[in-house]
N, CA, C and O of each residue as an XYZ file, in Angstrom:
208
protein
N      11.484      7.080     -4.062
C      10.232      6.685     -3.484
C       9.890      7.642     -2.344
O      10.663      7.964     -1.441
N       8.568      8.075     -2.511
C       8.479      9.269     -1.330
C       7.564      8.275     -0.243
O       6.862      7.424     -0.788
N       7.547      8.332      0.945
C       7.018      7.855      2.186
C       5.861      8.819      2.721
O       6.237      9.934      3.085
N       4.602      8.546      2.804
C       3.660      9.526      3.343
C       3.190      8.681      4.892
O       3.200      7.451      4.929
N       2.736      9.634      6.286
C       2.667      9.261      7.238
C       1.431      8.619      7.518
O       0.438      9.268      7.191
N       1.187      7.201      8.184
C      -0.435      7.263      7.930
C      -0.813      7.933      9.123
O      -0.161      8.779      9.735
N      -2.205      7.356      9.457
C      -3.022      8.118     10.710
C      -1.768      7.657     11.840
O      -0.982      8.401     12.426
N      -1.873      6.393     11.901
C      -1.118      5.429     13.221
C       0.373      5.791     13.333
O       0.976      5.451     14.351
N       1.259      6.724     11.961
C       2.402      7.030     12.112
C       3.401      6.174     11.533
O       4.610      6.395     11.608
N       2.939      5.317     11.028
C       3.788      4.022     10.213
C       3.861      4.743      8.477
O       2.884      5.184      7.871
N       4.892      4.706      8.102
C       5.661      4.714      6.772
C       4.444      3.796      5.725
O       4.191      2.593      5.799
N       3.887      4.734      4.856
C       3.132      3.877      3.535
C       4.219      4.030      2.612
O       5.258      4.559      3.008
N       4.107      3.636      1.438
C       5.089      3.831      0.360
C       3.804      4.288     -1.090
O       2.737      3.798     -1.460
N       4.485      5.220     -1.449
C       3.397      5.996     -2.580
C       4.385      5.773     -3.724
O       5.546      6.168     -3.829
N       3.328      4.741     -4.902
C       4.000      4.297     -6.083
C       3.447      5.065     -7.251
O       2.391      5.673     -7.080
N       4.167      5.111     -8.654
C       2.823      4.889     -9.850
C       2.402      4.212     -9.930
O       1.209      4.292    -10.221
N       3.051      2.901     -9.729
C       2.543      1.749     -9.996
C       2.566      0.397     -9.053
O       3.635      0.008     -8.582
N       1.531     -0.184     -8.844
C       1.430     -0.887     -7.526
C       1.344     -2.697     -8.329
O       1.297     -3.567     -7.460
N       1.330     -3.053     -9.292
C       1.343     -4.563     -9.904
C       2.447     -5.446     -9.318
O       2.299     -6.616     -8.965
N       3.921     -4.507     -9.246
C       4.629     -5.249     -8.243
C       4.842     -5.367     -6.696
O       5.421     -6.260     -6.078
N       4.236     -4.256     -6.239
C       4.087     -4.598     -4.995
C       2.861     -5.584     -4.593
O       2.677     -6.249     -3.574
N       2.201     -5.454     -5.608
C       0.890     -6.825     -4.940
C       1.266     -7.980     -5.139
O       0.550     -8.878     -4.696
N       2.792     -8.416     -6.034
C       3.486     -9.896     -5.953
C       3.809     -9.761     -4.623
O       3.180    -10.471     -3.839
N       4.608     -9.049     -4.206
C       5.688     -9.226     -3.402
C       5.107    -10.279     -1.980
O       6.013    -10.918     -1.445
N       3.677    -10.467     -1.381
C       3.809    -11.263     -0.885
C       1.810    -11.695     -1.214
O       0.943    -11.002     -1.748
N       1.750    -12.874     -0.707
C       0.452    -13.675     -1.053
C      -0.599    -12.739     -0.441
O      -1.496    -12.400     -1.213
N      -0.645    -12.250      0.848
C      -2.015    -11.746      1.284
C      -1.587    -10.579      0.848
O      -2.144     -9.794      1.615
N      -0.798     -9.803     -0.076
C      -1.218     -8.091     -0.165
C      -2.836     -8.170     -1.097
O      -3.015     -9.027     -1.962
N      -3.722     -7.305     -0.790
C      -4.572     -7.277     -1.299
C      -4.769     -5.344     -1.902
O      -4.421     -4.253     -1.449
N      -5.495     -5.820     -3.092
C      -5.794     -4.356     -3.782
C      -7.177     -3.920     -3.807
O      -8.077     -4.437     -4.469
N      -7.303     -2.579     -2.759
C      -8.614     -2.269     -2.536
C      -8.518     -0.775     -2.933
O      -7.516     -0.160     -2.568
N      -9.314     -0.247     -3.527
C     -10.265      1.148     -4.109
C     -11.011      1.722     -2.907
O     -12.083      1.285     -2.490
N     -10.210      2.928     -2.305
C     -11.008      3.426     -1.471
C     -11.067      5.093     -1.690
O     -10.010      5.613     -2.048
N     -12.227      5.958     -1.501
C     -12.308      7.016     -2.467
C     -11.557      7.692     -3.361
O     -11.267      8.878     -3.208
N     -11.150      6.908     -4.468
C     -10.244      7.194     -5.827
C      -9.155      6.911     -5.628
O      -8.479      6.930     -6.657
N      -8.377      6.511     -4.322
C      -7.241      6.345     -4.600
C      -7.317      4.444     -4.578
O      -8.276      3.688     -4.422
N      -5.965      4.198     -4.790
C      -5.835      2.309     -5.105
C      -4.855      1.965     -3.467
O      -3.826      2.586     -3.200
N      -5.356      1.055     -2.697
C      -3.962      0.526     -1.936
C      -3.916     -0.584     -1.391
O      -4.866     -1.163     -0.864
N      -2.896     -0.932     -1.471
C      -2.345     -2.338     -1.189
C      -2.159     -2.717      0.522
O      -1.117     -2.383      1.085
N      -3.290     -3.458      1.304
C      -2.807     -3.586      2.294
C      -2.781     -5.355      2.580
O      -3.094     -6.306      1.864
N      -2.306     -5.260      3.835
C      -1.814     -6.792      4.438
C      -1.896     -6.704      5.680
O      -1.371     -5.896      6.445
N      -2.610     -7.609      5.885
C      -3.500     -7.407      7.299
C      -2.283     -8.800      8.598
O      -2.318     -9.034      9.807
N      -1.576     -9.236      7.658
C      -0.592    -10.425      8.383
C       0.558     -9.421      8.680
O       0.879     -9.471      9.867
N       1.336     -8.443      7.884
C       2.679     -8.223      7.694
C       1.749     -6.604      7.358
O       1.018     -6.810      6.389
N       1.574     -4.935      7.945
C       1.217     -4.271      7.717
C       2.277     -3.645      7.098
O       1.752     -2.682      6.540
N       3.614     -3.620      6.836
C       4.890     -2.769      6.502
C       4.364     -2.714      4.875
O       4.421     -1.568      4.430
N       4.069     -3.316      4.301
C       2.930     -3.505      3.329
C       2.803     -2.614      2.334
O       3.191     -2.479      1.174
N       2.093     -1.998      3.190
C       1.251     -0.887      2.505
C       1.133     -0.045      1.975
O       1.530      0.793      2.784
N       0.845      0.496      1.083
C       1.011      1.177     -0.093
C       0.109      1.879     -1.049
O      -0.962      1.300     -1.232
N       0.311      3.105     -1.767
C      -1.296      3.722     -1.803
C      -0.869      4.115     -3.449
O       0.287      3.894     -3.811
N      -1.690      4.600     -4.234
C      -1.157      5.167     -5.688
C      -2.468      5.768     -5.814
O      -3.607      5.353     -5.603
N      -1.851      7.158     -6.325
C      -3.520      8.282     -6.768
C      -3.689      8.949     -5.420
O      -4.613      9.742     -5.234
């Protein structure tokens, strides 16, 4: 699993595939933001996660 830095310096996690990380807890949510897909959580940000 490779780790990319965000703006704020916190660890995202870059998947192929993001279906199981959007189980993993109730508020991850899946949003489309210019072409790429990512999973954030606005309760628990460790979260987050991007694909594309």
């Amino acid at each position: 699993m490779i780790e990319a830095r965000h703006a704020r310096g916190k660890p995202m996690k870059i998947k192929n595939s993001l279906k199981t990380l959007k189980l993993r807890h109730r508020e991850n949510r899946l949003v489309r933001r210019k072409g790429r897909i990512y999973i954030i959580n606005k309760l628990n940000p460790r979260y987050k996660a991007r694909q594309g």
